[in-house]
C-alpha positions in Angstrom: 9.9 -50.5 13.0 9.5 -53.2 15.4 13.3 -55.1 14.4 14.5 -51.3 15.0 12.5 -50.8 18.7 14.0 -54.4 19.6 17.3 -53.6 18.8 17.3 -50.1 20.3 16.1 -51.9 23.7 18.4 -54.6 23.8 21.9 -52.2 22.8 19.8 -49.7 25.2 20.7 -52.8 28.2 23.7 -54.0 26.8 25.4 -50.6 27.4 24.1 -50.1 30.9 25.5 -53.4 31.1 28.5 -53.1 29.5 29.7 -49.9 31.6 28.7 -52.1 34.6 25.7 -50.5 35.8 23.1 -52.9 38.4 20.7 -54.8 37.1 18.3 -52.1 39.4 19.5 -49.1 37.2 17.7 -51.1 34.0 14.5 -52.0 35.5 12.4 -48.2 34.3 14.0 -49.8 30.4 12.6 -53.1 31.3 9.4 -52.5 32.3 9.4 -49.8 29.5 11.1 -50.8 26.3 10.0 -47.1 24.8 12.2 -45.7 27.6 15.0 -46.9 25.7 15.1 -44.2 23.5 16.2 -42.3 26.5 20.0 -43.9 26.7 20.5 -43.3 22.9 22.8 -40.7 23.7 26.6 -41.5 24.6 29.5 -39.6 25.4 32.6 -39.5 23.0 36.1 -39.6 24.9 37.2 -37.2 27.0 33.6 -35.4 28.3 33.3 -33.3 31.4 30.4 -32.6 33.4 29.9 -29.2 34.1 27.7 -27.4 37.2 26.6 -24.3 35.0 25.1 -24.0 31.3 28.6 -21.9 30.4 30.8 -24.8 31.2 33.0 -22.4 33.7 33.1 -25.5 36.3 33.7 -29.0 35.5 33.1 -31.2 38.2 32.8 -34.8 37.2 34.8 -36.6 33.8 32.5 -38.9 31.7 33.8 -42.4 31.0 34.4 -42.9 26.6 30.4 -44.2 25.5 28.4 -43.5 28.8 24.7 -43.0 28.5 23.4 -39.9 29.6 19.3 -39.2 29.0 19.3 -35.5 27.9 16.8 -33.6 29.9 16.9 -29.7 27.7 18.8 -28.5 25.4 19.8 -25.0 25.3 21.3 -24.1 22.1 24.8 -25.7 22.2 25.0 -26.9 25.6 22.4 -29.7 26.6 21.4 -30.4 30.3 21.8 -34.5 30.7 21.7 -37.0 33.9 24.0 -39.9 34.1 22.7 -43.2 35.2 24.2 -42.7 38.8 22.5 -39.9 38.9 24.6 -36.9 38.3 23.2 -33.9 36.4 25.3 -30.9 34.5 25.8 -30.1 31.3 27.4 -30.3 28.3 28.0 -29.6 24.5 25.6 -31.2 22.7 28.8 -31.7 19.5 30.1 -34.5 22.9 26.8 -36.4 22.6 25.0 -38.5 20.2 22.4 -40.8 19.3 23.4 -42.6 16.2 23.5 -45.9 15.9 23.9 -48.5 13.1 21.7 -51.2 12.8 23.4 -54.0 10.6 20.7 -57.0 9.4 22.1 -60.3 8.3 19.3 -60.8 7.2 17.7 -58.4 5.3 21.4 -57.9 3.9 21.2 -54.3 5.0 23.1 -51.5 6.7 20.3 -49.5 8.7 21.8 -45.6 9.8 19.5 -44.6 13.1 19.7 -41.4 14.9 17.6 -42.7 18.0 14.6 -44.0 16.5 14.4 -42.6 13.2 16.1 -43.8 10.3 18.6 -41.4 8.4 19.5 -44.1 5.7 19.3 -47.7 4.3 22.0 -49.5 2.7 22.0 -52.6 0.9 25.6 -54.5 2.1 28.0 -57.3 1.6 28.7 -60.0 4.3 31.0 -62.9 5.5 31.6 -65.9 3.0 29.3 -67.8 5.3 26.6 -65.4 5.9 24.0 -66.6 8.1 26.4 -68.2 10.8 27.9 -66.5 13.8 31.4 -65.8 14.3 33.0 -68.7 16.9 36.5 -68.3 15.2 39.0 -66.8 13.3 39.0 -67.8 9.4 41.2 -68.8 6.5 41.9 -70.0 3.2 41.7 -73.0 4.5 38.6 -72.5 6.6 36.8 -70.4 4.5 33.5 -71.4 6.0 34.7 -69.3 9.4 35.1 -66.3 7.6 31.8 -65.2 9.3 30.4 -61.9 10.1 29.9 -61.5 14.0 26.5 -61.0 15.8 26.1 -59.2 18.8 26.5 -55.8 20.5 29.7 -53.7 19.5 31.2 -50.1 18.3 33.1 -48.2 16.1 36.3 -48.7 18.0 38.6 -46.9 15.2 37.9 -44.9 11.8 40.2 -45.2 9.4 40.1 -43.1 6.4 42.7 -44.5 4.7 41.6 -48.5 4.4 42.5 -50.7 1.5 39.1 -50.7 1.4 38.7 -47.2 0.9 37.3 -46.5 4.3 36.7 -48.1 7.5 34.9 -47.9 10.7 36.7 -50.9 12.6 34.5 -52.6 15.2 35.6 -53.7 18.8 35.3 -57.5 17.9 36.3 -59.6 19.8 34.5 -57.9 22.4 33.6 -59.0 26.3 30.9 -61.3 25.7 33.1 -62.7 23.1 36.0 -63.0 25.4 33.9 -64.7 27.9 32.2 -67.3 25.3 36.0 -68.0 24.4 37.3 -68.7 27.5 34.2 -70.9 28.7 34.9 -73.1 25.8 38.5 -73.5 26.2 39.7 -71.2 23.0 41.6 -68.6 24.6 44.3 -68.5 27.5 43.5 -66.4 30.7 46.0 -63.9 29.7 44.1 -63.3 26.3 40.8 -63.0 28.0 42.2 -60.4 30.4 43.8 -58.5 27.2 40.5 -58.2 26.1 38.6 -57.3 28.7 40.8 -54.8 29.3 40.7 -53.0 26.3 36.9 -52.9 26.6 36.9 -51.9 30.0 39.7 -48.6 27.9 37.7 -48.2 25.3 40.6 -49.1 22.9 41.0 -51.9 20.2 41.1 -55.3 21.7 43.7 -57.8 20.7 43.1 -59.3 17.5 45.5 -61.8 17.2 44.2 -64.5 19.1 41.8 -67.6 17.4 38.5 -65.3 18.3 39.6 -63.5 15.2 39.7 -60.1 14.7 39.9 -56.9 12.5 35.7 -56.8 11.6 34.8 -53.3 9.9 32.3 -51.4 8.2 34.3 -50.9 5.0 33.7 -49.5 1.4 34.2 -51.5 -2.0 30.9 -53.1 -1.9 29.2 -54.1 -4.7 25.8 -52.9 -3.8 24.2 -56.5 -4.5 24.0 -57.9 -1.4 27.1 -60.3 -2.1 29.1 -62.8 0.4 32.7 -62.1 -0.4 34.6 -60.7 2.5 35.7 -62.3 5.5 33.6 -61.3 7.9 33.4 -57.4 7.2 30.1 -55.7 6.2 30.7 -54.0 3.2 28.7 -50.9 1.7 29.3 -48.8 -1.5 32.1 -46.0 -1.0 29.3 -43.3 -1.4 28.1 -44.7 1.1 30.4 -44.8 3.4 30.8 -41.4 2.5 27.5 -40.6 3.7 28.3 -42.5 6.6 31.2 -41.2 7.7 30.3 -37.6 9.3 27.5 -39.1 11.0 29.9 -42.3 12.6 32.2 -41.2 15.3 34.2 -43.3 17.4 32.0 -45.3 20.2 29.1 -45.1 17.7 27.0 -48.2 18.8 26.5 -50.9 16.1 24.0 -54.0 16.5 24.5 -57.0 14.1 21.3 -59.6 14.2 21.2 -62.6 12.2 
């Protein structure tokens, strides 16, 4: 329960950070980690605000993944606040709090809806398992074929995978952008490409030497194995389980 509190906190700041909220709008979650579970609802794309509980007058369009902290819920329309500060409402089928909580490892796949745990999985990793992901791998450098750590989210499902299904991930991602252009591995024009596409909330370019294409994917073998390269994969009834509870922008935290 702690791992799970300690990644809720941190992807709890990451996406105030992320969306580019000040450092003063975190300080309640800092001084607070339980607070948290607040933010553990996000927007899917295309949300409106509304003034009124029927939803007769929008007034303000929520950005794809923005945190709201839900304040009542009445039936099907839920009263939230944004982090500026704007309060209305909205369906409650245009929020959620699940999250997936991926553990190196533990070699396990960990379904959350805000703190409580819906499901464990037992998963398949990267070739080289216990190493981050610098850059992109190959037959040749089969020891890259890693599976990222960090912050990211389901950026794309895709129910028809050659690996029966996917949820793709938004790797590379900003911090990953920013790590690669410190250290001299990608141009100014690919780090803009990708910032971009996280500042769209669309799939980032994958074609540069960060690597690309990470999913949550089926075809696993259920034994914990390191075969894929750099995927996490689960067993396809499990990603069936997964898949009406995963939507687009779901948040997914991968720790070591």
């Amino acid at each position: 329960m702690l791992a799970e509190k300690s990644a809720l906190y941190k992807l709890s700041i990451c996406i105030v950070t992320v969306l580019g909220f000040s450092v003063a709008n975190t300080s309640a979650l800092q001084s607070t980690p339980d607070k948290a579970q607040d933010l553990f609802y996000v927007t899917g794309r295309g949300v409106s605000l509304y003034r009124d509980a029927e939803q007769i007058k929008s007034y303000l369009r929520l950005s794809f993944r923005e945190p709201v902290t839900v304040l009542k819920t009445e039936g099907e329309v839920w009263k939230v606040q944004t982090m500026d500060g704007a309060v209305g409402y909205v369906s409650s089928d245009e929020l959620s709090n699940i999250w997936i909580l991926v553990s190196k490892r533990r070699k396990r796949l960990i379904l959350h809806q805000g703190m409580e745990v819906i499901s464990t999985f037992r998963a398949d990793f990267g070739y080289n398992a216990y190493s981050d992901k610098t850059i992109r791998g190959s037959e040749k450098k089969p020891d890259q074929w890693r599976t990222p750590e960090g912050v990211f989210y389901v950026v794309k499902k895709n129910p028809y995978s050659k690996f029966y299904r996917a949820f793709l991930l938004n790797y590379p991602n900003a911090e990953d952008a920013r790590r690669g252009f410190e250290n001299g591995l990608i141009s100014q024009k690919e780090y803009d490409a990708i910032m971009l596409a996280e500042k769209r909330g669309t799939v980032p370019p994958m074609g540069t030497i960060l690597g690309g294409m990470i999913e949550i994917h089926g075809n696993g073998t259920g034994l914990a194995s390191n075969w894929t390269q750099g995927c996490v994969a689960v067993r396809d009834s499990d990603m069936d389980f997964m898949w009406s509870h995963v939507q687009e922008g779901t948040p997914v935290v991968i720790e070591k």
